[in-house]
N, C-alpha and C positions, 0 to 999 in steps of 0.2 A: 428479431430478438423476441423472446418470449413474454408474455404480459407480465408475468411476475420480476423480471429483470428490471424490464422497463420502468416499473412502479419503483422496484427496489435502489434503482438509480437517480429517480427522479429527484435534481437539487442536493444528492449527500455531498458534501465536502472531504474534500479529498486534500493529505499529506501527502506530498512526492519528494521520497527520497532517492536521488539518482545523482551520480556525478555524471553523466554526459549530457552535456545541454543538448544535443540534438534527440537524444533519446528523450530527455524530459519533456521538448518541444512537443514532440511526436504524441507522447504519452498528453499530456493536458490536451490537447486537440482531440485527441481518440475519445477521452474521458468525455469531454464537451459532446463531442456526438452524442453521446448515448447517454443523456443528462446528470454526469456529473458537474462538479464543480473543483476544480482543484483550486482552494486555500492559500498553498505553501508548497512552495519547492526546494528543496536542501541539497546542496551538493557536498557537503561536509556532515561529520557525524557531530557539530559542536553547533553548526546550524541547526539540522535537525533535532539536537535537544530545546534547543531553544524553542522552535515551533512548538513542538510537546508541550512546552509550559508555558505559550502563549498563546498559541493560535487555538480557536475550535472547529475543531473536525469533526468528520463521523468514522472513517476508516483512512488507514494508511498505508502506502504503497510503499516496500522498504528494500533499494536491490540490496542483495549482500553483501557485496563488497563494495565498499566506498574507496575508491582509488586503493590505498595498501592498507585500508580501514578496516575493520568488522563494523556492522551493523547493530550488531550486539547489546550494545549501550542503550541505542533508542528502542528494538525490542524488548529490553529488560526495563525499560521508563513505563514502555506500554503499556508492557502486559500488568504493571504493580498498580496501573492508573485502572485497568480491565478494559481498554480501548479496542478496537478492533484492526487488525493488520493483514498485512498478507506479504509473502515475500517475494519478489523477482529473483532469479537466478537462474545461471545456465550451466550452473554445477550437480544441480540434481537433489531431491531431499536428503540425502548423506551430507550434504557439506553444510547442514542447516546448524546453528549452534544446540548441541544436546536439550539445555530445556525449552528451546521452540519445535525441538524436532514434528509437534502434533499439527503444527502451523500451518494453514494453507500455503501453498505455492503454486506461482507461474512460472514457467515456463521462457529461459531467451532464447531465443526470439518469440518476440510474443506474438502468439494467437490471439484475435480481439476476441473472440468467442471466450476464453477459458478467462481472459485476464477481465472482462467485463462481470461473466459468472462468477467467479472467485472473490471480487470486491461486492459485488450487489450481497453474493452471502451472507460474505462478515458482516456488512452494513445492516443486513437484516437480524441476523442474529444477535449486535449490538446492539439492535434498536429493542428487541424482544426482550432482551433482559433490564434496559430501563425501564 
């Protein structure tokens, strides 16, 4: 991993919003390696607002679709709060809601390389504008 990743990972807190537990598993473990910290894990969009407005984060991990859900809700929480995100999906940027369309995305199946880069980003980026 590259020094600026590394750095840029080191200790942020991490939101996971995911309905499959074994994918979130997966996901907080991965994150853990490469010094994140995942916070909070939502498998619901009524969960995940809740974390929004209780837990503190630095960036959040948001897949698209939550069971027959949009995501939507907790992105438009986000973005009004100016937090940082990033989306999972394996529908592609087209299927993104029109005003996140500018939004980072990963990639399903995920590459650790892009979905590591992609979060340390935002987290940096987040942090620069504090």
């Amino acid at each position: 991993m590259e020094h600026w990743r590394a750095e840029a990972a080191l200790g942020r807190r991490v939101l996971v919003v995911e309905d499959e537990p074994l994918i979130a598993l997966a996901l907080e473990e991965m994150l853990a390696e490469h010094g994140f910290c995942v916070v909070a894990s939502a498998q619901t969009v009524a969960v995940a607002l809740r974390h929004v407005a209780e837990t503190q984060f630095d960036v959040a991990l948001l897949d698209l679709r939550i069971g027959a859900e949009s995501v939507e809700p907790v992105a438009d929480r986000l973005d009004v709060m100016g937090a940082a995100f990033v989306f999972a999906t394996g529908y592609g940027r087209s299927a993104l809601p029109p005003a996140h369309s500018a939004r980072p995305i990963v990639e399903k199946p995920f590459r650790t390389e892009a979905l590591i880069a992609a979060l340390a980003a935002a987290a940096r980026r987040a942090a620069q504008k504090a």
